[in-house]
N, C-alpha and C positions, 0 to 999 in steps of 0.2 A: 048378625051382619052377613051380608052375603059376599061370594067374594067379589061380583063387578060394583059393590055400593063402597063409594068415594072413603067411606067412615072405616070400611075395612082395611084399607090402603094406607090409611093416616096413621090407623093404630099399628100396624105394620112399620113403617116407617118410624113411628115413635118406638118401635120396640128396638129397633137394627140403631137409630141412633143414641138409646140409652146403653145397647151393646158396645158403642163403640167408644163413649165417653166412660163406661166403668169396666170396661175391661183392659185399661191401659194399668193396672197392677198384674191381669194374671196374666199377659202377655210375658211380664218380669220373670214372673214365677218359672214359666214355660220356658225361656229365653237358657233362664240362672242354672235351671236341673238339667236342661240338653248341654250347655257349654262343653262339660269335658267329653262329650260322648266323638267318635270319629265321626268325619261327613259324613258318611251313609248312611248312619242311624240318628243323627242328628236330625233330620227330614222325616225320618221314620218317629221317633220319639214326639216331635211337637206335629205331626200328622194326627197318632195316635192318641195322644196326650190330650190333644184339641177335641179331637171328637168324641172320646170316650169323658171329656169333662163335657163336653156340651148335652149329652146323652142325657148323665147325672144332674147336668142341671135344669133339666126338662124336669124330670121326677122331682126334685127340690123344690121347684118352681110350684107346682102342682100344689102341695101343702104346704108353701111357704111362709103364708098367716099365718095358718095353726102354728108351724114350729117356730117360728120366731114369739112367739107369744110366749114362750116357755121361758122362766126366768132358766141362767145359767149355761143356756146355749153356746149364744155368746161370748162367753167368760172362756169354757173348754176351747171354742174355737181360736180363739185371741192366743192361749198357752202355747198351742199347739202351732199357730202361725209362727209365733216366735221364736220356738224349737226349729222349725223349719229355716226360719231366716240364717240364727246362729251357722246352722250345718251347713249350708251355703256356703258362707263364709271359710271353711274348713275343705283343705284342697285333698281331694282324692289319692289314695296311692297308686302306683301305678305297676301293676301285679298281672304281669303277661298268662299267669295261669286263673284267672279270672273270664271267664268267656265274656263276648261280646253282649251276650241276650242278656245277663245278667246286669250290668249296667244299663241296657234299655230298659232293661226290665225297673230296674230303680227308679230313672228318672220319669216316665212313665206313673209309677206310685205316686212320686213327688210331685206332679205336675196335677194328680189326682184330687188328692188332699191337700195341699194350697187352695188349688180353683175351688173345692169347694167349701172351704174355710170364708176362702174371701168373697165367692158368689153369695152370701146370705144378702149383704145392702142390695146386689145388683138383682135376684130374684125379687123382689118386691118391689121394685118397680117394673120391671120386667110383667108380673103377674098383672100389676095396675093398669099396664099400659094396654096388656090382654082382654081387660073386661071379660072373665073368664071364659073368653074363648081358645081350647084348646088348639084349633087350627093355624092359630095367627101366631099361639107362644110354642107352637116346634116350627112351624114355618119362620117366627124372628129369630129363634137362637141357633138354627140352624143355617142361615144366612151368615151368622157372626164367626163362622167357623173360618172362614178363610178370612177375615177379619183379624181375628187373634191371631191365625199362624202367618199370617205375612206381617203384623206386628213384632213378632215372636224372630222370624229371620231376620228380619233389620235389625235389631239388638242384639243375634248372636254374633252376628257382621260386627257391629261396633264394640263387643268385648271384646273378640279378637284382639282389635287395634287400640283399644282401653281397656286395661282390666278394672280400672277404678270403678266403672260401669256397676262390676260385679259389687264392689261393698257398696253405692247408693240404691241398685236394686233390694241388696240386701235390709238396708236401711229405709225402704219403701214399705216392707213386709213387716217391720217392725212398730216403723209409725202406723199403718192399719190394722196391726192388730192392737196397739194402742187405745184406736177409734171404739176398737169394738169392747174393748172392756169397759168404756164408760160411756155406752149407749144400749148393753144387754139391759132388760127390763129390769132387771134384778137393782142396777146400780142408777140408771140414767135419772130419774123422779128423786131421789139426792143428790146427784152430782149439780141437776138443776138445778136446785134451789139452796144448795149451798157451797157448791164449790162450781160454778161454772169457767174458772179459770182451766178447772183439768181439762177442760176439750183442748185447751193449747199447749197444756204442759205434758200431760200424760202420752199422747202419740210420741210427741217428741223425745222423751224419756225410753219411750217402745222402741224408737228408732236409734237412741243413742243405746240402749244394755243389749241391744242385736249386733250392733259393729262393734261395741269394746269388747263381748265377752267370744265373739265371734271371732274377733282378731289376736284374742289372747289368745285359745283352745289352738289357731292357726300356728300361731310363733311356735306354740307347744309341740306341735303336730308336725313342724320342720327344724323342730331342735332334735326331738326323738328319730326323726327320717335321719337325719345328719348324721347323729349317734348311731346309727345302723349301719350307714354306710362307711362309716369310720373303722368297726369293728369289723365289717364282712373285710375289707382291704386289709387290715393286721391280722385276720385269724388266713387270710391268702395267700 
C-alpha cells in the first residue's frame, strides 16, 4: 500500500480505532499505578509509561502470531495480571525517606507489565488490521499514544474525587485476566466444547478474588499501619 492509496488510510484508521476501543483497560492500568505519585510525576509516569508501553507494543505486535500460538502464554499472563490487580488494591506507605524517582520509577514498571500483559488480545488485531505492513502498525500505535494518556488523566481526575474508581479498576484487571485464562490455546478448544459457560463465570470470579483478596491484604496493611502508629506514640 502506498501511503496516498485510499486502502492505506482505512487500515490506518482501522488500526487507531481498534486502539481506542481496546485500550480502555490499560488506560486503568496507567491511571491505578500513577494515582499515588505527586502531580508532577504523575504527568511524567503516564507520559513515560505510555510510550515506552507503546514502544513494546510495536515489538510484540511484530511476532504476535507466533507468540500467541504458544500454549501457556496466556495462562502466565492472566497470573501475573492478577497479582498486579490485588497490589493495586493495597495502599502505599508513605515513607518521606523514599525518593521521589523511586516511586516513578515503580509505577512506570507497573504500567509496563500490565500493558503488556493485557496488549496480547489488542496486538492481534492491531497486526490484522496492518496487513503486515510495518509502516501503518508504528504509525497506528503511535498515534494511540496521546489517546491512552488523555484517557489515563481523566480517570486519575476522577479517583481523586472517587476512590471507589480505584477497586472497579482494580476489578477490571481481574475480570481480563479472567478472559485470558480461558482463551490461551492451551485451555480454550475445551472450555469450548465443554464448558462454555466459563467465559461468563471465570472473568467474573477473576474480578471478584482481585477485590476480596485485594481488600483483605488492604484492611491488613492498615491494621498493621495503625499498630505502628500506636506504638511509635507510647514508645514517645
Amino acid at each position: 500500500m502506498e501511503f496516498f492509496d485510499p486502502l492505506f488510510w482505512t487500515a490506518l484508521m482501522t488500526i487507531i480505532g481498534v486502539n481506542i476501543v481496546l485500550s480502555g483497560d490499560n488506560a486503568v492500568v496507567i491511571a491505578l499505578a500513577s494515582r499515588s505519585l505527586p502531580a508532577d510525576q504523575r504527568k511524567k509516569a503516564i507520559f513515560w509509561g505510555s510510550a515506552a508501553a507503546i514502544i513494546l507494543r510495536v515489538i510484540l505486535t511484530v511476532f504476535a502470531v507466533k507468540l500467541l500460538q504458544l500454549p501457556w502464554l496466556k495462562i502466565v499472563g492472566a497470573l501475573l495480571l492478577l497479582w498486579i490487580g490485588v497490589k493495586l488494591l493495597i495502599p502505599e506507605d508513605d515513607d518521606a525517606n523514599i525518593a521521589g524517582h523511586e516511586h516513578l520509577g515503580a509505577a512506570i514498571k507497573t504500567i509496563l507489565i500490565a500493558d503488556l500483559v493485557m496488549s496480547l488480545d489488542n496486538v492481534i488485531a492491531v497486526a490484522a488490521a496492518a496487513k503486515d505492513n510495518i509502516v501503518l502498525l508504528v504509525l497506528g500505535l503511535t498515534i494511540s499514544i496521546p489517546l491512552i494518556i488523555f484517557s489515563s488523566t481523566i480517570l486519575l481526575k476522577l479517583m481523586d474525587r472517587f476512590p471507589i474508581i480505584i477497586t472497579i479498576g482494580a476489578a477490571l484487571l481481574g475480570f481480563v485476566a479472567g478472559d485470558m485464562l480461558i482463551t490461551d490455546p492451551a485451555t480454550k478448544s475445551w472450555v469450548d466444547q465443554n464448558a462454555a459457560w466459563m467465559h461468563y463465570s471465570i472473568p467474573l470470579l477473576g474480578a471478584a478474588f482481585v477485590v476480596g483478596l485485594g481488600l483483605m491484604l488492604a484492611k491488613r496493611h492498615h491494621a498493621a499501619s495503625s499498630g505502628s502508629s500506636v506504638s511509635a506514640r507510647e514508645s514517645a
